[in-house]
FIROKOL-711090 format. One line per field, with one value per residue (C-alpha): residue number from 0; residue in one letter; x, y, z. Coordinates in pm, whole numbers, plus 32768, in hexadecimal, padded with zeros to 4 digits. Last residue first. Example, Ala and Ser with C-alpha at 12.3 -4.5 7.8 and 13.67 -1.06 7.14 Angstrom:
<nodes>
k: c(1_0)
r: c(s_a)
X: c(8557_84CE)
Y: c(7F96_7E3E)
Z: c(82CA_830C)
</nodes>
This chain:
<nodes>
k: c(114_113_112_111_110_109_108_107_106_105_104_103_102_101_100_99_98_97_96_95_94_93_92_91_90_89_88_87_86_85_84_83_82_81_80_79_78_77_76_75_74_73_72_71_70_69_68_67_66_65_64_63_62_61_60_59_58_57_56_55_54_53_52_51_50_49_48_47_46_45_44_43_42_41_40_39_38_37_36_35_34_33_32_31_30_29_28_27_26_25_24_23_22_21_20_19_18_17_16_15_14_13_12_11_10_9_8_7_6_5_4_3_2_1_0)
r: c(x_x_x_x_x_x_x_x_x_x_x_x_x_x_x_x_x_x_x_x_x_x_x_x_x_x_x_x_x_x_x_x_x_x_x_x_x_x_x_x_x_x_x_x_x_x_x_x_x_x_x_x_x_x_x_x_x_x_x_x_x_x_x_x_x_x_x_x_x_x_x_x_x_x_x_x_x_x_x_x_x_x_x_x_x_x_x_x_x_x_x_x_x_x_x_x_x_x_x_x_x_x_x_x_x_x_x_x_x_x_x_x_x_x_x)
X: c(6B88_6B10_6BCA_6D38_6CBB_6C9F_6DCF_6EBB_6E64_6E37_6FA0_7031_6FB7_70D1_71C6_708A_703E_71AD_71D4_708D_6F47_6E86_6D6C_6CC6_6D8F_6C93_6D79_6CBC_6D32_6E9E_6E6C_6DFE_6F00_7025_6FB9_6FD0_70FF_717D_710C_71FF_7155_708D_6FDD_6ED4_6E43_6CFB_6D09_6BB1_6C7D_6C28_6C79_6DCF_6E13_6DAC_6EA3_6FC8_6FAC_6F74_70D0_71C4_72A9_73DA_732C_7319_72EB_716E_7205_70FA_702C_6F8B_6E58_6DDC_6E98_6DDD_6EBC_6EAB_6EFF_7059_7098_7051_718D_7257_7235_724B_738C_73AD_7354_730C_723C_71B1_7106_7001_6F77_6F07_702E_70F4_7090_70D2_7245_7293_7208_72C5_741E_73CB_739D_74FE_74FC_74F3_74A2_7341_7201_7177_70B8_6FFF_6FA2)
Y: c(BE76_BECA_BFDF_BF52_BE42_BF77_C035_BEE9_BEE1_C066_C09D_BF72_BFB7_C036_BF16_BE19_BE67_BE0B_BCEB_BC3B_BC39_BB48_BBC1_BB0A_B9DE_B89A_B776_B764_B8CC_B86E_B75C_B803_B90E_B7FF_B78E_B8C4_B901_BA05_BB30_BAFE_BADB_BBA5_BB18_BBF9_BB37_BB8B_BB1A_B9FE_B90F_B7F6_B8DE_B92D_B7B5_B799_B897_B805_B6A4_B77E_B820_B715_B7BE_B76D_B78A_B912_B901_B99E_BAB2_BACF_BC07_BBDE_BC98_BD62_BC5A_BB96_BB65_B9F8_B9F5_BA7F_B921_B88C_B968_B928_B798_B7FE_B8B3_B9DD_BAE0_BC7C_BD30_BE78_BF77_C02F_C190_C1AB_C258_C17D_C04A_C0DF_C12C_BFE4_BF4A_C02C_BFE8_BE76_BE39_BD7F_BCF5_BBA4_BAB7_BAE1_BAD2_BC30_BC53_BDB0_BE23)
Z: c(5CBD_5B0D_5B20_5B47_5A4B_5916_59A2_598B_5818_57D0_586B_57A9_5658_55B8_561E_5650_54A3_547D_555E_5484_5557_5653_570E_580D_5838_5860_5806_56B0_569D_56FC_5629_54E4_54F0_5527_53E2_533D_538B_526D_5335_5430_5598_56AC_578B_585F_5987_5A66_5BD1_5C24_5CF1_5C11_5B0E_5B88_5B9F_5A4B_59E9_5AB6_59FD_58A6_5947_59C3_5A71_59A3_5867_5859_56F1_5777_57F7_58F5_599A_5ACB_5B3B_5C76_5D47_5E38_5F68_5F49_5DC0_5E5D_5EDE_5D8F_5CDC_5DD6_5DB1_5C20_5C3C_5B46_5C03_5BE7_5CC3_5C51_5D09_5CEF_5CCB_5B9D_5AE0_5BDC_5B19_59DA_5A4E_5AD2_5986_58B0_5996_5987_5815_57BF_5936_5867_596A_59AA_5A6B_5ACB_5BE5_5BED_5D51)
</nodes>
């Protein structure tokens, strides 16, 4: 299972069709309570909009790394701070919307492997 943690549902149809490419599925939320109950099922790796503000995501992304579930954020390129935190948070990989729009089957692909 891929969580994805957004409220945009701008990338959802790639993201539900990468997932299914590998044999997953996708779960899309945007509520941070939700969002921590699903950490219990250990997803294969969540993906965050990281201008997702309303659930909290560098909060969410250390709580994913406490629970040891890899994290993909993806952001505009011109947020450079944001960047730094969500790696200083512990995200995994964090890339610009347009590198995760052509990237997204090789991003959720290269943690589906890995469990």
């Amino acid at each position: 299972k891929v969580l994805v943690v957004m409220n945009d549902l701008f990338f959802s149809a790639k993201i539900n069709d990468a997932a299914k490419q590998l044999g997953m599925t996708a779960v899309f939320v945007k509520d941070k309570a939700v969002v921590l109950e699903q950490f219990k099922s250990k997803p294969a790796l969540v993906i965050f909009d990281l201008n997702c503000v309303s659930a909290d995501p560098l909060d969410l992304i250390r709580a994913a790394k406490e629970a040891a579930i890899p994290t993909v954020g993806f952001i505009s390129h011109v947020q450079v701070d944001l960047k730094q935190k969500a790696q200083e948070a512990g995200c995994d990989t964090v890339v610009a919307r347009s590198v995760f729009a052509q990237k997204v089957l090789e991003l959720i692909g290269q943690y589906s492997a890995a469990r």
